[in-house]
C-alpha positions in Angstrom: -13.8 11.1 5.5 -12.0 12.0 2.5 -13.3 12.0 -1.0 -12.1 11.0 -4.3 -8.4 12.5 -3.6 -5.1 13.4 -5.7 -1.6 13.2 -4.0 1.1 14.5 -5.9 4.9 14.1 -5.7 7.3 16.8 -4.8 10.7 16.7 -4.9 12.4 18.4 -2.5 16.0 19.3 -0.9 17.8 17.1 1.4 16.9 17.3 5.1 17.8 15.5 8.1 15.3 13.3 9.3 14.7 12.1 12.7 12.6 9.4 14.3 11.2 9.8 18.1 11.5 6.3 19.8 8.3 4.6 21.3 7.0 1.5 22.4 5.8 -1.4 19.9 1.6 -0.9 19.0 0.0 -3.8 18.8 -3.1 -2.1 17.2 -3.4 -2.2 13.2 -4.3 1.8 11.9 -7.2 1.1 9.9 -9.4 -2.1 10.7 -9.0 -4.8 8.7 -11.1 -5.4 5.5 -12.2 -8.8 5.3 -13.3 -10.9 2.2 -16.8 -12.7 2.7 -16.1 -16.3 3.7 -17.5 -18.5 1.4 -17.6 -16.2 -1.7 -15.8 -16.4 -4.7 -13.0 -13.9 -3.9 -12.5 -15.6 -0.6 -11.5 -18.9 -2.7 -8.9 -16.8 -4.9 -7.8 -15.1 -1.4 -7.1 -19.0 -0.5 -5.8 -19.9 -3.7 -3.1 -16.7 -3.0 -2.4 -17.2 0.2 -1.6 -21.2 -0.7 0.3 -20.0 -3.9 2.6 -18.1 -1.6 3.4 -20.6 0.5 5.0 -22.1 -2.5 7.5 -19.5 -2.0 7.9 -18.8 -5.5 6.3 -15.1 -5.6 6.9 -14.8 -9.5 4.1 -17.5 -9.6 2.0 -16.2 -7.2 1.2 -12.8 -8.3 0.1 -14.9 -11.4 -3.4 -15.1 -13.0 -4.6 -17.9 -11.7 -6.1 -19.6 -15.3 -10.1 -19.4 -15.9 -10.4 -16.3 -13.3 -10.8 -13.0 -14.3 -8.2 -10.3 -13.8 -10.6 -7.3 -12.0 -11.2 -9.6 -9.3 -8.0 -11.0 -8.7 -6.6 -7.7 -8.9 -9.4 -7.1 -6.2 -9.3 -9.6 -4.2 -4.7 -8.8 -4.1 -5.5 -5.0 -3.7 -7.5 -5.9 -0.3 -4.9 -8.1 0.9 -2.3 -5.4 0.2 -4.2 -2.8 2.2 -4.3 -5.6 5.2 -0.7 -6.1 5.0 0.6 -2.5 5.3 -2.3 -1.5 7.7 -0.7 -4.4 9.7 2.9 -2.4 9.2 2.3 0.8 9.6 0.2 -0.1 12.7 3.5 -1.6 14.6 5.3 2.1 13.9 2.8 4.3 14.8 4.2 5.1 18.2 7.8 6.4 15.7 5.3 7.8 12.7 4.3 11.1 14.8 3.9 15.4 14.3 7.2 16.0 15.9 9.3 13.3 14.1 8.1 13.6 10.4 6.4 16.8 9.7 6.0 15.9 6.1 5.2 12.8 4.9 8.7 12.3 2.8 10.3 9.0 1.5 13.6 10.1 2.0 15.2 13.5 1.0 14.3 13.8 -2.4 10.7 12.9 -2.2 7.8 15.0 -0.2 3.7 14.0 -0.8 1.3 16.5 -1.0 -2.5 15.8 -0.4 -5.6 17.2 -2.4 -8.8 15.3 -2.3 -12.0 16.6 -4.3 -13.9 18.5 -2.8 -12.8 20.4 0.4 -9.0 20.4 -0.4 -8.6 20.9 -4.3 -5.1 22.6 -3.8 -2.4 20.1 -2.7 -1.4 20.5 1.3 1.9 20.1 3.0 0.9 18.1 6.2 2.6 15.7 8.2 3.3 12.0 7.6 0.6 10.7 10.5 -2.0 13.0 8.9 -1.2 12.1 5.6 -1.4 8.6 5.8 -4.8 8.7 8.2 -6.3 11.0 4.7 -4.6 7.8 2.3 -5.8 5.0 4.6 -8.9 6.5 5.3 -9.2 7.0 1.0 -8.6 3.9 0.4 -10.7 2.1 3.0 -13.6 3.9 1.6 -13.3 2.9 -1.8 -12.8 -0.9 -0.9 -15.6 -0.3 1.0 -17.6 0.8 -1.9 -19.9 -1.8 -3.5 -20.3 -0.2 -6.6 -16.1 -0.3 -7.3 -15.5 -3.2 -5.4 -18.2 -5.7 -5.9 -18.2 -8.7 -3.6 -21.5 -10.6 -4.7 -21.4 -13.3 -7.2 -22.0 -12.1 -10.4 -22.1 -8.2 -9.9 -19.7 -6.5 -12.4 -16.6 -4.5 -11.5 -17.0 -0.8 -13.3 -15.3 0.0 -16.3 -13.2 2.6 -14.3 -12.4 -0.1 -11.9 -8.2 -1.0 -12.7 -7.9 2.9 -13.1 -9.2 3.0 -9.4 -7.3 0.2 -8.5 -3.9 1.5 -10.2 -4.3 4.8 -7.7 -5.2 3.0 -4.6 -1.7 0.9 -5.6 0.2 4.0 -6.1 -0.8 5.6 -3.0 -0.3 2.6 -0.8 3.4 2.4 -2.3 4.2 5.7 -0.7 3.5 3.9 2.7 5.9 1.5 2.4 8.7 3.9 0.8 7.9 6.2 4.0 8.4 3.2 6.2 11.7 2.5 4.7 13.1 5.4 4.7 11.8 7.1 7.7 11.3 4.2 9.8 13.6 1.1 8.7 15.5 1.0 12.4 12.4 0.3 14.4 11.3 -2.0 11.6 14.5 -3.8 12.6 14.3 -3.2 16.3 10.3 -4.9 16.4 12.2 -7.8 14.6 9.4 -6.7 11.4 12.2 -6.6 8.8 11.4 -9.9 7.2 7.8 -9.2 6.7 8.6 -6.2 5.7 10.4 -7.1 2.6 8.4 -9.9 2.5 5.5 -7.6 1.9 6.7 -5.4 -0.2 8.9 -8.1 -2.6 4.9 -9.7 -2.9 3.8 -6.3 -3.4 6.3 -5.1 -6.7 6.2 -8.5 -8.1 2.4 -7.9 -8.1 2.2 -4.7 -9.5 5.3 -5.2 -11.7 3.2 -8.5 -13.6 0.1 -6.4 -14.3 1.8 -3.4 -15.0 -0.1 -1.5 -12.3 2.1 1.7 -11.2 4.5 3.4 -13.2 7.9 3.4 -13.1 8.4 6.9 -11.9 5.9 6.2 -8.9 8.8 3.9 -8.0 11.6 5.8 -7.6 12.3 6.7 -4.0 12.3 2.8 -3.6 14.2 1.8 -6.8 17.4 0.3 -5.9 15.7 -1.4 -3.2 13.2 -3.0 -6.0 16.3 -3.8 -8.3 18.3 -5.7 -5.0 14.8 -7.6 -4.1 13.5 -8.9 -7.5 17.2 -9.1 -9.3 17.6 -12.9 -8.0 13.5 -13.8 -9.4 14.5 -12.6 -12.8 
């Protein structure tokens, strides 16, 4: 388990990068995190999930009027983790030691991990290991009652959007590994539509609450400007 952890961005020079072909898992990496049937966030979960169907994701991402913004940025945050869980667990078999030693989004960018305690220095490690430390992360802090509150009437802590703004950013670098490292099995499981899917739901989410900053965004930006340039 990790505990409260810092990645940081390196840029680095270009490399070649190589995938190592596999067969499709049908496992997801982490297990899934589910919302309490029957509690409030499991309404706004419904309310989401029947907002998208709309297929107007500008709206979506919205604040739906009366609720309050920690919980639907909770209640979205889950359902992010869900989604690329649910991603990265069709690659897995492509995402290993031998084929991406680093965890890089393509060859400008390279993520170090730190976490507080046992690793306080930023490590190079590879991009399996890297993402079991982020998943792992993140997974503990949704399951954290005391950040992520799902009884009716228990407040969110006042550090609560900062937490949620990292456990964005970090979850970002999934996806822009996935794209860059990974795009042609994406396209070979048939997963490229929920893929962008996923991610266009993703930015316009983020991009609506102001939740990551811009430079967080970069080894993804063109693909950002080509997805949300038609919603403007």
């Amino acid at each position: 388990m990790c505990g409260p952890a810092a990645a940081v961005l390196r840029v680095k020079q270009p490399r070649d990068s190589h995938c190592v072909c596999g067969s499709r898992s049908s496992k997801t990496f982490k297990p899934k995190k589910n919302i309490p049937e029957g509690s409030h966030q499991y309404e706004l979960l419904k309310h989401a999930e029947a907002t998208l169907g709309s297929g107007n994701l500008r709206m979506a991402v919205m604040l739906p009027e009366g609720e309050d913004l920690n919980e639907w940025v909770a209640v979205n945050t889950v359902d992010f983790f869900n989604q690329i869980n649910m991603l990265y667990g069709t690659i897995t078999d492509f995402c290993t030691e031998e084929s991406c030693p680093v965890m890089s989004a393509g060859p400008k960018y390279e993520y170090h991990w730190a976490d507080g305690t046992n690793i306080k220095k930023p490590i190079k490690c590879s991009a399996p290991k890297y993402i079991d430390y982020l998943m792992t992360w993140v997974q503990d802090q949704l399951d954290d009652e005391t950040l992520f509150p799902s009884k009716i009437g228990v407040p969110f802590p006042k550090n609560f959007m900062s937490v949620a703004k990292t456990i964005l950013k970090r979850l970002f670098r999934v996806y822009a590994h996935i794209y860059h490292q990974h795009f042609d099995p994406v396209i070979q499981l048939q997963e490229e539509a929920h893929l962008n899917t996923s991610f266009k739901h993703f930015i316009f989410f983020v991009q609506e609450f102001n939740l990551i900053d811009r430079r967080e965004l970069a080894p993804l930006q063109e693909l950002i400007e080509k997805l949300t340039s038609k919603d403007r």
